[in-house]
C-alpha positions in Angstrom: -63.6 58.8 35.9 -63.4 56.4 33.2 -60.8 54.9 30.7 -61.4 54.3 27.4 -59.3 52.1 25.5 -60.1 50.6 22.0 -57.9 48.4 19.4 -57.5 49.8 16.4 -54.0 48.4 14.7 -54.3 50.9 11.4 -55.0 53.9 12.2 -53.1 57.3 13.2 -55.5 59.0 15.4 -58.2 58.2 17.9 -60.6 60.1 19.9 -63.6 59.5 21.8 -66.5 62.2 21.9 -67.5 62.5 25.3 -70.7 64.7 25.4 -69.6 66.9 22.9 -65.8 66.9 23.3 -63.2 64.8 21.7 -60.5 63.5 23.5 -57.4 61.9 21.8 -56.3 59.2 22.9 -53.2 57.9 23.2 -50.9 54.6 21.8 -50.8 52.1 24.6 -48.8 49.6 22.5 -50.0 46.0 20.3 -52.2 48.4 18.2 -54.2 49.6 21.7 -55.2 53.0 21.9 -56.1 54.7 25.7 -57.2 57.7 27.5 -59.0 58.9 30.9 -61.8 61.3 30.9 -62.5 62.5 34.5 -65.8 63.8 33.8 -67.4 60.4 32.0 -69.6 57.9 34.4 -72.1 55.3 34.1 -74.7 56.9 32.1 -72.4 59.1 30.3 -72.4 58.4 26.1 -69.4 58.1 23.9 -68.2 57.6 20.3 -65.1 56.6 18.7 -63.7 59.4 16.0 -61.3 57.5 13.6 -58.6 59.4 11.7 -59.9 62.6 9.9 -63.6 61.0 9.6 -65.9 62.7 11.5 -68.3 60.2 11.6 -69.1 59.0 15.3 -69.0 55.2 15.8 -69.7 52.8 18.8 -67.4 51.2 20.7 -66.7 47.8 19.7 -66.7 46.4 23.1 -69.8 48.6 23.9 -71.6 47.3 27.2 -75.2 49.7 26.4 -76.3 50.6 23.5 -79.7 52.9 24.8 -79.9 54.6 20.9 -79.8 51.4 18.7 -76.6 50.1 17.1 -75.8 53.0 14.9 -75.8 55.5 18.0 -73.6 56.2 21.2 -72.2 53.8 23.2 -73.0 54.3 27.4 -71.0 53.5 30.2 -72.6 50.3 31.8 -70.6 49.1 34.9 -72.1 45.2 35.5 -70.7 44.9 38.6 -72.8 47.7 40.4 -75.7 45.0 40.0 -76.9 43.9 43.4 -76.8 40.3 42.8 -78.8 37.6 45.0 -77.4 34.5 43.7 -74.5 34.5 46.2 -75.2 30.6 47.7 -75.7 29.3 43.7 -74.2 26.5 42.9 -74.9 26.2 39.1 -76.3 23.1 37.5 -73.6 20.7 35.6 -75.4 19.6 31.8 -75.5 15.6 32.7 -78.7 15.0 33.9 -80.4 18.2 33.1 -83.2 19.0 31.0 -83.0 22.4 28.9 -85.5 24.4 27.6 -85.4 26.9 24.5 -86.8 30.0 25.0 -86.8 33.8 22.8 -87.1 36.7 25.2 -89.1 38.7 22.8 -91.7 36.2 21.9 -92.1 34.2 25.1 -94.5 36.6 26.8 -96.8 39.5 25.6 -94.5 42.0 26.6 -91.8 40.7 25.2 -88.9 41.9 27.9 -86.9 40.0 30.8 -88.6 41.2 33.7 -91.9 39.7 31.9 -90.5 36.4 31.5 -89.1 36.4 35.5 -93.1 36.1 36.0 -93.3 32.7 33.9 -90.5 31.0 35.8 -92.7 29.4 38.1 -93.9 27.8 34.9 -90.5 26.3 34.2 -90.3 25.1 37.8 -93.3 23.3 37.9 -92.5 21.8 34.7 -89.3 20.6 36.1 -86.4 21.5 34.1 -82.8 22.7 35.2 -81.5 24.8 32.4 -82.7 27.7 30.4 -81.4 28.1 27.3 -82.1 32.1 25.7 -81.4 32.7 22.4 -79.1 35.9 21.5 -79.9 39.1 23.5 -77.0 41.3 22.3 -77.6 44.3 20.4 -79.4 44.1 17.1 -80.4 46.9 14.5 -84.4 47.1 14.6 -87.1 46.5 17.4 -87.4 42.6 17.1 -85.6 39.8 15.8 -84.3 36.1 16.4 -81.0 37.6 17.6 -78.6 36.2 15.3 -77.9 39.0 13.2 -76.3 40.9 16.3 -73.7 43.5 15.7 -72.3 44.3 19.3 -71.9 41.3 21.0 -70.9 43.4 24.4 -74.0 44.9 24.7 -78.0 43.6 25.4 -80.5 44.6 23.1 -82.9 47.3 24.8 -85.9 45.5 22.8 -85.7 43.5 26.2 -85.1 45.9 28.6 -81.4 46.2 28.3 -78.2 44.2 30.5 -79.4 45.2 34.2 -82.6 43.5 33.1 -81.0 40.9 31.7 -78.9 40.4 35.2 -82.1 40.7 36.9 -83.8 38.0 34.4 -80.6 35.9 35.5 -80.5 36.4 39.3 -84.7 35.6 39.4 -83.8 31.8 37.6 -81.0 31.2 40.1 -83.0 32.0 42.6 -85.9 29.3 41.6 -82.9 26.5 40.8 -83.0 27.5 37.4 -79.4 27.7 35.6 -79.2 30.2 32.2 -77.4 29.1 29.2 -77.2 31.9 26.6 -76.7 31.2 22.9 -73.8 33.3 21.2 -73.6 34.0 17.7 -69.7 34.3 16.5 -69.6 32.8 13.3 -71.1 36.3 11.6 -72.3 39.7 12.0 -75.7 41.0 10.9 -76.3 43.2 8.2 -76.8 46.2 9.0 -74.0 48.5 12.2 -71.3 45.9 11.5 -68.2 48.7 12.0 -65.9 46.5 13.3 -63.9 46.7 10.1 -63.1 50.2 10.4 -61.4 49.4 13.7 -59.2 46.7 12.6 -58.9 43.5 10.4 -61.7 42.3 12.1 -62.9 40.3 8.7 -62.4 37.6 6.7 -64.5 37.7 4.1 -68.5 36.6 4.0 -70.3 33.5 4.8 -74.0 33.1 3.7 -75.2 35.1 7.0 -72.4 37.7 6.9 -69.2 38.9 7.8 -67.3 36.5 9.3 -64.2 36.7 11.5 -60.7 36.8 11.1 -59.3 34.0 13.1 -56.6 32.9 11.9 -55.1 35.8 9.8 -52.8 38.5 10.5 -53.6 40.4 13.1 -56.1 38.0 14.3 -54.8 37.5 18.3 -56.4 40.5 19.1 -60.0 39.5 17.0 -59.8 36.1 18.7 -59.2 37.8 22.2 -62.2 39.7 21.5 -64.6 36.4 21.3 -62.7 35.1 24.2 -63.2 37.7 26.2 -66.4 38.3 25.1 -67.4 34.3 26.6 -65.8 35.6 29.9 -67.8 38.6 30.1 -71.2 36.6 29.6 -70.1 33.7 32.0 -68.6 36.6 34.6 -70.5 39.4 35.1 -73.9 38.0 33.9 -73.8 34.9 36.3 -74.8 32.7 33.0 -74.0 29.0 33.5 -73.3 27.8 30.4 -73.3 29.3 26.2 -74.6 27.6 23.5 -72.4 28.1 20.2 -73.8 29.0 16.6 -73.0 27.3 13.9 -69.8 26.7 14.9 -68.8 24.5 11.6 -69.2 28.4 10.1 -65.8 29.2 12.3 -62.8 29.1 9.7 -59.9 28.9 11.6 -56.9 27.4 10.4 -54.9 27.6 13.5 -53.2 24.2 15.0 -55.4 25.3 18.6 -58.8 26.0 17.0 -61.1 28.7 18.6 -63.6 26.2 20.0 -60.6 24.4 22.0 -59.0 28.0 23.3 -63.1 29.0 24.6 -63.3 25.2 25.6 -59.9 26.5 27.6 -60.9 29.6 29.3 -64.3 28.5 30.7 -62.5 25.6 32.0 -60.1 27.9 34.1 -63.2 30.2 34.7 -65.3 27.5 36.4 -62.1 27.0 38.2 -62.4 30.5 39.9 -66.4 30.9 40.7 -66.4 27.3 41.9 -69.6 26.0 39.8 -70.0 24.1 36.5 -69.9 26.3 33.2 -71.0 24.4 30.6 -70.7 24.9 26.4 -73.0 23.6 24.2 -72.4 23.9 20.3 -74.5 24.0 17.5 -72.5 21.5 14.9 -73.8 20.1 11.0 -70.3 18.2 10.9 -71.2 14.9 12.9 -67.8 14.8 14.0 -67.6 14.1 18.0 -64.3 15.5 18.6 -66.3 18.7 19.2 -67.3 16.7 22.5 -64.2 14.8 23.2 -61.9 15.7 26.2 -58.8 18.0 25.5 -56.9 15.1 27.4 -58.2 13.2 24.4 -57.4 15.1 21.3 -60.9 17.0 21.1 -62.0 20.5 21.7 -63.9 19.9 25.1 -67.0 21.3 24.2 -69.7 19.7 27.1 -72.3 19.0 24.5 -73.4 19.8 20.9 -77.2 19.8 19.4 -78.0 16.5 17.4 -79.9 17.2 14.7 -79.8 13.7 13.3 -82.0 12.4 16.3 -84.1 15.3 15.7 -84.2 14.1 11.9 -85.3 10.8 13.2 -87.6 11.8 15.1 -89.6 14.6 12.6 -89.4 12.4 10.1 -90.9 9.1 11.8 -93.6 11.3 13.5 -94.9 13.1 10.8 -94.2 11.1 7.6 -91.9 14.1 6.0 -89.1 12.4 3.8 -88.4 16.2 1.7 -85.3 18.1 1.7 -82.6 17.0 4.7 -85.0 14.8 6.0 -84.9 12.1 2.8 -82.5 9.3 4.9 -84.5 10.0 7.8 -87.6 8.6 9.5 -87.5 4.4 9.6 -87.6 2.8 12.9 -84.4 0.6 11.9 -82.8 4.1 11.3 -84.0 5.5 14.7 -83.0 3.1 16.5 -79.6 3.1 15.1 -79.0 6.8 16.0 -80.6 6.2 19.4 -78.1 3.9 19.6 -75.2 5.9 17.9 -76.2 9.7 18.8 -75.3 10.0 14.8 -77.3 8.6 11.7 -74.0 9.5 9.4 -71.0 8.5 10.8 -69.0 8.5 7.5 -71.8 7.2 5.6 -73.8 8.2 2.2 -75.7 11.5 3.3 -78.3 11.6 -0.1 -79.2 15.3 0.9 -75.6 16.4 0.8 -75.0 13.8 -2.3 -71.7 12.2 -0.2 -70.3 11.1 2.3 -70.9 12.6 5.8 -69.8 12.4 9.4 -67.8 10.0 12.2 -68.6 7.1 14.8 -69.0 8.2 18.3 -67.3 5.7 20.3 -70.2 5.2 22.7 -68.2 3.6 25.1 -65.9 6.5 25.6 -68.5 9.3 25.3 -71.5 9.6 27.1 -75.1 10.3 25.8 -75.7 13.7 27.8 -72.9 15.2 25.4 -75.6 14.8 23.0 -78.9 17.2 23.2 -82.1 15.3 21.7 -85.4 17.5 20.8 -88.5 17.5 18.7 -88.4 21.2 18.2 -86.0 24.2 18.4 -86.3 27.7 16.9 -84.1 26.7 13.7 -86.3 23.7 13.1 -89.7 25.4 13.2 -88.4 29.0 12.2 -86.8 27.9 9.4 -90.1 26.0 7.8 -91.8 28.0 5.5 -94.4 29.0 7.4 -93.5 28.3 10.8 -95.7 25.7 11.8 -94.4 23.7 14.9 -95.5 19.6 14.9 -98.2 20.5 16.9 -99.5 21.6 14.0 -100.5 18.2 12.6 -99.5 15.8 15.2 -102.1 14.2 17.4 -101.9 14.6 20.9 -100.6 11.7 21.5 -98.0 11.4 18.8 -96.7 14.4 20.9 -96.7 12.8 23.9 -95.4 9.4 22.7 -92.2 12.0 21.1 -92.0 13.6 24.4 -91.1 10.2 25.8 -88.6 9.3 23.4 -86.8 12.1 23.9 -87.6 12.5 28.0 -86.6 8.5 28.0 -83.6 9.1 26.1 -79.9 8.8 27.6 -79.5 12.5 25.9 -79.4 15.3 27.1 -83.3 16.1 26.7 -84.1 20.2 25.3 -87.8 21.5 25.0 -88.7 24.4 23.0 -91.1 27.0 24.6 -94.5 25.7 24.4 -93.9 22.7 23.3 -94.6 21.5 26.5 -98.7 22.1 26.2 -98.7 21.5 22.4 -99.3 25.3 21.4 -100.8 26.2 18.4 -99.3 29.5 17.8 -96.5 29.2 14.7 -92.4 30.4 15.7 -92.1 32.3 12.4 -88.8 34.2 11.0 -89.2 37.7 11.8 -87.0 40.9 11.9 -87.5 44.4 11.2 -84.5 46.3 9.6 -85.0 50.2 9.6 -83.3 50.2 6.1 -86.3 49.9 3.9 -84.2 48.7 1.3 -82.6 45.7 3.4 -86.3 45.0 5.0 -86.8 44.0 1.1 -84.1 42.3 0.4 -84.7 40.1 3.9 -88.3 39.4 2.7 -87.4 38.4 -1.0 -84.6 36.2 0.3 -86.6 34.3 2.5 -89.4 33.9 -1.1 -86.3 32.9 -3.2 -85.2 30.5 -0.8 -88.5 28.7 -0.2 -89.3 28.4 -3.8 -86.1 26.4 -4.5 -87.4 24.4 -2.3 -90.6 23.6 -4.3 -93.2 25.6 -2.6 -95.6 28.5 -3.0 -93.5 30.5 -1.4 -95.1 33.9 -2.3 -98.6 32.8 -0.6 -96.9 30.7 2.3 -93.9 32.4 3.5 -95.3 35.3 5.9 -93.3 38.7 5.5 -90.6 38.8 8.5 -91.3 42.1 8.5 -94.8 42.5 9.0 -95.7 43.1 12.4 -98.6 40.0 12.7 -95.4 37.5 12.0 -93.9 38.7 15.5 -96.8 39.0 17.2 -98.7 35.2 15.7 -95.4 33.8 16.9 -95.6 34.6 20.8 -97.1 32.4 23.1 -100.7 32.1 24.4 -100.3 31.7 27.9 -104.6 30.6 28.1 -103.9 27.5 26.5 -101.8 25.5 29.2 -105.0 25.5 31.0 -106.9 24.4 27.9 -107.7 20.8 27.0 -106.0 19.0 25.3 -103.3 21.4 26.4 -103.4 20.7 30.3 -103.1 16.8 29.6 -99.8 17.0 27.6 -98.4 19.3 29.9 -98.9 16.8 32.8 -97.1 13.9 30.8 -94.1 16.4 30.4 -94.1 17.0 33.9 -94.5 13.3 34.8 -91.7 12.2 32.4 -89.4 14.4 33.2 -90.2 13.7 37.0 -90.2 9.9 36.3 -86.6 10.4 34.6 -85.1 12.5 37.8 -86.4 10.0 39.8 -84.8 6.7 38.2 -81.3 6.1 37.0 -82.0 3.9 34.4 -83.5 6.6 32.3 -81.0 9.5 32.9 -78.0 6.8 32.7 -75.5 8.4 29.6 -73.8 5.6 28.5 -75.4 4.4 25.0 -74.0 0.8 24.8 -76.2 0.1 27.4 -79.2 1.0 25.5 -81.1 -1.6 23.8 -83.6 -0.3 21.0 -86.3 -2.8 19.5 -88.3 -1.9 17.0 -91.4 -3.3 14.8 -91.4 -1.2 11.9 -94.8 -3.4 10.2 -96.5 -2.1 13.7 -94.8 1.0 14.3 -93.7 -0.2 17.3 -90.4 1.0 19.1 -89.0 -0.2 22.4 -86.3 1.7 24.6 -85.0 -0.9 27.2 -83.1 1.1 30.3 -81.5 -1.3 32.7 -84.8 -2.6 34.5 -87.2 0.0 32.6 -89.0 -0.6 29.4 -90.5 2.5 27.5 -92.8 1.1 24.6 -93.6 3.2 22.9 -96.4 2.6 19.7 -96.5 5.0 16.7 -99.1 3.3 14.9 -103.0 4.0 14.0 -104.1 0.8 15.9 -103.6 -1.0 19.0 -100.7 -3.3 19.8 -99.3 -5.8 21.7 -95.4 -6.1 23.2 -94.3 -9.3 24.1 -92.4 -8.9 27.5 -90.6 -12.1 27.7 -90.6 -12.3 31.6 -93.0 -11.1 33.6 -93.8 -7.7 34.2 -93.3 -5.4 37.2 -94.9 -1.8 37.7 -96.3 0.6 35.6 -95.1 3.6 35.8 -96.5 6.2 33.4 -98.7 5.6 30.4 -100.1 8.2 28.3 -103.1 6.2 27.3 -105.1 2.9 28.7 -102.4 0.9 28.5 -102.4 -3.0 30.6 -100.4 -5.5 31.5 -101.7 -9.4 31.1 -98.7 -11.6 32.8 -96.0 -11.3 29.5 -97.7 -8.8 27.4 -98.1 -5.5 27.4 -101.2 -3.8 25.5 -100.7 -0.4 24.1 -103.5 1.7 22.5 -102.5 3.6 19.5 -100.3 6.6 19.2 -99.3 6.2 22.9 -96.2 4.9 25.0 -95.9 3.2 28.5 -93.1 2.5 31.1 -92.8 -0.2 32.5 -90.5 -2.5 35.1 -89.5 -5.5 33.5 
């Protein structure tokens, strides 16, 4: 037996087709509609009939989706899964280290039980937190994930949600904690029918169709993201979401969306008795995204900060074009080191105003911060691809790695990044509309050559099969030179910074950042720790002041004479002091 139930506010019949046969179903009251079909199981398909149309859609709330989005919904139980994770504890975001991964591109095969067999990886190389990007059903066999239609169900591209459970249960059982990134700000393009359901809609941002929030009739199409959160954090075991775009999120309301999810995963970490964390993706520079409820904010745990990434990109690889034109001086580095923001409330000459807020860093913490040289937006989104790995020397990498490993952020690593790989993370989907495959590959030309580039010989057609497959990693090279040596400083820095406080203590008016900029020179101090760190084409010297302790890690030749520290070029060194 199994009830089917289904808001739909507008309209004056509803029936589900259950393997040939339409039931009605019946008003259950607040614009619910409900009806018991003895004969449907898990494994049985279903479509919604609305009104006199006799055109079969999914259920909004679909948990399987085995035929694509356009097709029958299946009965999916989640909590027939034999789960192993009963003695997990989770893993709270201070102190942990996060890495970005895409199911699809991540291994050869593409699916979660292949990735289960590169855990080990992630446990060697010592983070806590898995971050996945989107993994709910999508129209086509690959994509990023962000054009999702039903957020309910997992894609099958990757094996579909009992994979997905197992993929879950394996990284609890190595220590591993999942966070899984959650797109609400839009629909994709193409099986979006959760109009014809309900006011679902509010118009169009530049990805799509956005929700109705704050609206009429929008209780119900804000109870369906928030129970949506609950279903991922519930029956999936996940430990955490990371939030799209969430400045995309119009809402109007005097209790904003993000402070109602902030809300329910509070009193949902409550019940399982482990730490659920939410992580949003934010261009407003405005910390009241990470400020406490009790203190007027949303109580989000964290947001991404692109402005230390800015920093970063910039001052590694000399870029000053597009967003990163304020970015990429040591002074200005070690201000947002200092700050966790570059604006706050100050000229932004890419947005051509005025643009963010001070953190008060003696309020909030660093780890509500995440800091990274690389994510899938900011190597995706490049024209064609290219990661920093790219044109950075090896030891550039490694002297970023320890910037960001040596930061008082919470540090994220995108797949690969750890060994330097050489294979691109280029934009990619595959529409089975012809005419919308055309439209995504002419779109992504246009918007490249605004931008001043070639864009017809560099931009590589998401379409075309060689831009999925060029973009997924080569598992040889870890064991490659100079591969293997810059996946041993990742594993040593981020065992270094589990190991001493100093360099996984949050609080950001305890940081003191000096910098050279005539030597590229920049120095982190972290209580009794020193990471030097030297940026330049030739070898320096750092005057010490006092007298100087161990040696910790070092990337390069680096030595201590009494006072002074010697650093080759492009490399970085820890130090007591």
């Amino acid at each position: 037996m199994t009830e089917f139930e289904v808001w739909a506010p507008r309209l004056q019949r509803v029936r589900v087709d259950v393997a040939g046969t339409a039931h009605d179903l019946s008003p259950a009251g607040g614009g619910w509609w409900r009806v018991e079909v003895p004969t449907a199981g898990v494994g049985t398909d279903y479509a919604y009939l609305l009104d006199d149309d006799a055109t079969p859609l999914p259920d909004p709330r679909s948990r399987r989706q085995p035929q694509g989005v356009h097709g029958p919904s299946q009965v999916y139980r989640p909590e027939a899964f034999a789960w192993t994770d009963h003695d997990w504890t989770g893993r709270a975001l201070p102190g942990s280290v996060i890495y970005e991964l895409h199911i699809g591109t991540f291994t050869p095969a593409g699916t979660f039980d292949a990735a289960i067999e590169r855990l080990e990886h992630l446990v060697d190389l010592g983070v806590d937190l898995v971050e996945v990007l989107p993994v709910n059903a999508v129209d086509g066999p690959r994509n990023w994930g962000y054009d999702g239609v039903l957020w309910y169900a997992v894609t099958e591209n990757y094996g579909g949600p009992e994979a997905f459970q197992r993929f879950v249960d394996a990284c609890h059982r190595r220590g591993l904690g999942v966070v899984l990134d959650v797109v609400y700000n839009h629909l994709g393009p193409s099986g979006a029918y959760l109009d014809r359901f309900g006011p679902y809609f509010a118009g169009q941002n530049i990805w799509g169709p956005s929700l109705n929030l704050d609206g009429p009739g929008s209780d119900e199409v804000r109870r369906y993201v928030l129970d949506n959160v609950r279903m991922w954090l519930r029956d999936f075991h996940l430990d955490g979401l990371r939030l799209d775009a969430v400045h995309a999120l119009h809402d109007s309301r005097a209790v904003h969306l993000l402070e109602d999810v902030s809300t329910e995963v509070e009193a949902l970490s409550a019940h399982v008795r482990r730490p659920l964390s939410l992580i949003a993706e934010s261009d407003l520079n405005d910390p009241k995204l990470v400020t406490a409820r009790e203190g007027g904010g949303y109580g989000l745990h964290a947001q991404w900060d692109d402005d230390i990434h800015h920093q970063l990109h910039a001052a590694l690889t000399g870029e000053r074009q597009g967003y990163y034109v304020d970015f990429g001086s040591l002074p200005g580095l070690a201000a947002t080191l200092r700050q966790a923001y570059f604006h706050t409330d100050t000229e932004s000459t890419f947005r051509r105003r005025a643009h963010g807020r001070p953190v008060n860093t003696r309020l909030i913490p660093g780890h509500r911060f995440l800091a990274y040289l690389q994510n899938h937006d900011q190597i995706g989104n490049r024209a064609a691809g290219d990661r920093i790995s790219a044109t950075l020397s090896p030891g550039l990498l490694a002297c970023g790695a320890a910037l960001v490993l040596c930061s008082p952020y919470t540090p994220m690593l995108f797949m690969g990044e750890e060994w330097g790989a050489t294979t691109p993370w280029q934009f990619f989907s595959h529409f089975p509309d012809a005419e919308l495959r055309e439209n995504v590959r002419l779109g992504r030309i246009k918007e490249f050559a605004e931008h001043g580039w070639d864009a017809a010989a560099v931009v590589p057609d998401p379409n075309a099969d060689a831009t999925f497959t060029d973009s997924k990693l080569d598992w040889s090279e870890p064991d490659k030179e100079p591969h293997a040596s810059l996946l041993r400083t990742y594993q040593e820095l981020i065992a270094l910074r589990r190991s001493r406080p100093e360099l996984s203590d949050p609080w950001l008016y305890r940081l003191r950042v000096d910098v050279r900029e005539a030597d590229r020179i920049i120095v982190l101090r972290r209580g009794a720790l020193w990471v030097a760190v030297n940026l330049g084409a030739a070898p320096a010297v750092v005057a010490l002041g006092k007298p100087a302790g161990e040696m910790l890690l070092a990337s390069a030749d680096a030595t201590i004479d009494g006072t002074e520290l010697s650093l080759p070029a492009e490399s970085f060194a820890v130090i007591e002091v």
